[in-house]
C-alpha positions, 0 to 999 in steps of 0.5 A: 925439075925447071927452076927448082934447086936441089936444096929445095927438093931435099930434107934436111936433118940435125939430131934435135931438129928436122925441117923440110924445106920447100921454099927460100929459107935461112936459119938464124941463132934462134932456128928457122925463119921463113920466106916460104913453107918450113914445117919443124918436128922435134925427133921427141914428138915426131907424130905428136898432134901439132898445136896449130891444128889444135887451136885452128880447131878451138877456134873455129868451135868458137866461132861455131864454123863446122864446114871450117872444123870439117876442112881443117880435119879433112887430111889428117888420119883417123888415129890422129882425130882420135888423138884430138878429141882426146885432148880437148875438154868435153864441153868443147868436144860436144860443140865440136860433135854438134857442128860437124859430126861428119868428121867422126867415121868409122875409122876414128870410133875405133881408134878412140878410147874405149871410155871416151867412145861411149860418150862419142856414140851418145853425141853423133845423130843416128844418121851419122852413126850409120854412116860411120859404121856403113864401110867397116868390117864386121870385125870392127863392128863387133869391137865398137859393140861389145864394149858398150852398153846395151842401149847403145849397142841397140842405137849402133845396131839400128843403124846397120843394113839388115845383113850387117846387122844380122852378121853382127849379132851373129858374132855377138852370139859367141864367147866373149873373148872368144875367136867368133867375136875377133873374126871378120865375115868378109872372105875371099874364098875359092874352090880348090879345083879353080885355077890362079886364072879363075881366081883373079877373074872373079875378084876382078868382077867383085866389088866387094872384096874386103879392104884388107885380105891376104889369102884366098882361102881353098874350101871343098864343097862343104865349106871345110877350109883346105889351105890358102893361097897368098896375094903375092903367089897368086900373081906371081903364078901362071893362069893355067896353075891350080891354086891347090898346087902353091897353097902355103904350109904355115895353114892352120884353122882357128876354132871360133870358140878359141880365146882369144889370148890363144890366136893371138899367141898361134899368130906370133908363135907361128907367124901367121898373117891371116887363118881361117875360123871353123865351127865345130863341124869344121866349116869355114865361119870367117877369118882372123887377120894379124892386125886383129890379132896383134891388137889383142896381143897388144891389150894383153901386153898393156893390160899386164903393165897396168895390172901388175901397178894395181892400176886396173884398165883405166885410161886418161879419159877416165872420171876421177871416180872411176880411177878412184874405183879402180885403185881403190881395191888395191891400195887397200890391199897394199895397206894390209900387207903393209899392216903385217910388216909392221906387225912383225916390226910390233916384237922388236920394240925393245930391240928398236929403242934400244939400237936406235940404227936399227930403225934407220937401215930396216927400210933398206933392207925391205926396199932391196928385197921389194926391189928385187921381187919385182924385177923377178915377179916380172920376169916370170908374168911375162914368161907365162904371159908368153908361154916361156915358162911351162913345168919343163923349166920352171925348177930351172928358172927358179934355180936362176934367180934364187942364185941371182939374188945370192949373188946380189945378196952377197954384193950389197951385203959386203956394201951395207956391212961396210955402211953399217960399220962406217956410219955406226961403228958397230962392227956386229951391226954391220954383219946383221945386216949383210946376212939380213942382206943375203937372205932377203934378196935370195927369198925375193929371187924365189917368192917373185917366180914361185909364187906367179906360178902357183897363182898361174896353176890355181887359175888366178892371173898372175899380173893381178895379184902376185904384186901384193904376195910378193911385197908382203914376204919381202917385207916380213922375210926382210925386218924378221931377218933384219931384227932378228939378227939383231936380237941375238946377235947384237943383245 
């Protein structure tokens, strides 16, 4: 504390700004000048890459420094080069690969993205592959492996010890998906007899503990998992207690041909940090560890986002041609359902050219009806995502938003009668289009839960597909109503 003040041992927060002050520093109208060392962060992007590492990087692949490019990595975390090789351009991210392939570990392959992984692989020379690969779990090994092709699965492969590599192609061998490709082989397990004092002495005489364990798992003599004890219960016991007596009750095995989608929801249902994986005659294979098991729920999360936008899986890293391949599909989808809408709008021609207005308030009608689909269309993907919605409740659920959309309906009908009538004059028309109002939006509320549902009975994933039905009912449901109030009701 000599010759330091208080000022310069502290941070300082403002709500846009917070700057951390080890040196003699002054602020001014137009922020921060410094004397010493002052690093700002906006709140916006608080872990955002900062820009000076980015152009410290160009510039040493400019000048072809790899030792430099090596220094100027050397601190940050794994995710963050990660980050970094993202945002660079690929000619750029090839020099820098080629002068200093040492700064890519095992760690930053698997925070990359999954497209631009492969390219990675295909640029590091075989040795650093096998160093990058050398201190990973087997889990992580197989999560590099399983999406690549074959031959870079060989190149990966090749460069694991024999019993890496053997353990590897071992959890390749199951279901894809499945809890034996989720799992790790690395365990720590105990006899159920031994003692808190035989345990601790064994781990202190291993050096080869996994880097990231919770429990010690108990197994009889067949290697069939009888319970675990948590690291925190371990030491905080008496040598002398017998692990089986402070073994914990939220155990429970995880088959290894189990989904994957499965063990991420037992872990969430049941607040599970780690569970052992069995075979089917019940002996311990190895264990699935929660941030494994949140990455998979995680993906499942993303994956229904990006599905229900009919945007597939890809990322930033993508080719323009495989985004196009990806959306593709489903533009074209939407261009049928957009092709019946405008059939059901074909038999209202005469109606149409002879009320004008008509063709004017149609698309507000689709659009609330679209809108209100949507919102319920999510409600219930989610809730079958999550196994909130079951058969217990569905009729319940679907009760909820059709008199939802009632409710709405008849709030928006009383707005766009008003609308109607105001800006045509037509009192009548104003009453076409509340009742086309309420009807559209009460049959969004049921078409946005019915129909995910059906497709979640019948086997078809309801992110993928319910989008399109929906739209489509909206649509006709929304211009028939629409126009065909007008027909009777208006000629």
């Amino acid at each position: 504390m000599a010759g330091k003040s208080w000022e310069d041992l502290c941070f300082f927060e403002s709500p846009s700004l917070i700057v951390r002050k080890s040196g003699q520093a002054q602020q001014d109208g137009a922020g921060m000048t410094d004397a010493g060392d002052i690093t700002e962060v906006r709140e916006d992007d608080a872990y955002a890459l900062d820009n000076r590492i980015l152009s410290e990087v160009r510039g040493a692949i400019t000048a072809g420094d790899g030792a430099r490019i090596s220094d100027s990595l050397s601190q940050l975390h794994a995710a963050d080069i990660a980050d970094l090789l993202e945002q660079i351009d690929d000619a750029v991210r090839s020099d820098m690969l080629r002068l200093a392939p040492d700064v890519i570990d095992g760690e930053v392959l698997s925070e990359l993205d999954e497209g631009l992984r492969e390219d990675v692989i295909a640029l590091l020379p075989q040795e650093a592959l096998g160093e990058a690969l050398r201190d990973l779990e087997s889990d992580d090994v197989v999560d590099l492996l399983e999406d690549l092709e074959e031959p870079q699965q060989e190149v990966l492969l090749s460069a694991l010890d024999d019993a890496d590599r053997a353990a590897v192609e071992r959890a390749l061998s199951y279901p894809e998906f499945s809890a034996g490709r989720l799992m790790q082989r690395e365990v720590v397990l105990a006899p159920q007899h031994w003692t808190v004092g035989d345990a601790i002495d064994h781990m202190r005489a291993h050096d080869d503990l996994p880097e990231d364990f919770y429990h010690i798992i108990l197994v009889d003599p067949g290697m069939h998992p009888t319970g675990y004890v948590t690291l925190g219960k371990l030491m905080g016991s008496p040598r002398a207690t017998r692990l089986d007596t402070i073994v914990e009750d939220s155990f429970r095995t995880i088959p290894v041909d189990q989904d994957e989608g499965d063990v991420a929801y037992a872990f969430n249902q049941y607040h599970l940090i780690s569970a052992p994986v069995v075979d089917g005659d019940g002996r311990l294979v190895g264990v699935i560890t929660i941030d494994d098991a949140m990455a998979v729920l995680d993906e499942e999360h993303e994956e229904d986002i990006l599905r229900l936008a009919g945007v597939g899986e890809g990322s930033l890293s993508d080719k323009v041609i495989e985004t196009t391949r990806q959306r593709l599909p489903w533009l074209a989808v939407n261009l049928v359902t957009a092709i019946a809408a405008s059939l059901v709008i074909a038999q209202f021609e005469d109606a149409i050219a002879q009320i004008v207005a008509l063709a004017v308030l149609m698309p507000i009608v689709a659009s609330m009806g679209g809108n209100a689909g949507t919102q319920s269309l999510t409600v219930a993907v989610r809730a079958i995502a999550t196994r909130d919605l079951t058969g217990s409740n569905v009729w319940r659920v679907i009760r909820r938003e059709v008199l939802v959309g009632l409710v709405n309906g008849a709030i928006f009908a009383v707005i766009m009668g008003i609308v109607g009538i105001a800006w045509f004059g037509l009192p009548m028309l104003g009453v076409v289009i509340a009742i086309a109002m309420v009807v559209n939006l009460v049959m969004a509320g049921l078409a946005g839960i019915v129909i995910p549902v059906v497709l979640d009975r019948i086997g078809v994933d309801p992110a993928l597909a319910s989008g399109a039905f929906v739209t489509t009912v909206t649509d006709v449901v929304g211009f028939f109503a629409f126009l065909g109030l007008a027909v009777v009701l208006l000629l």
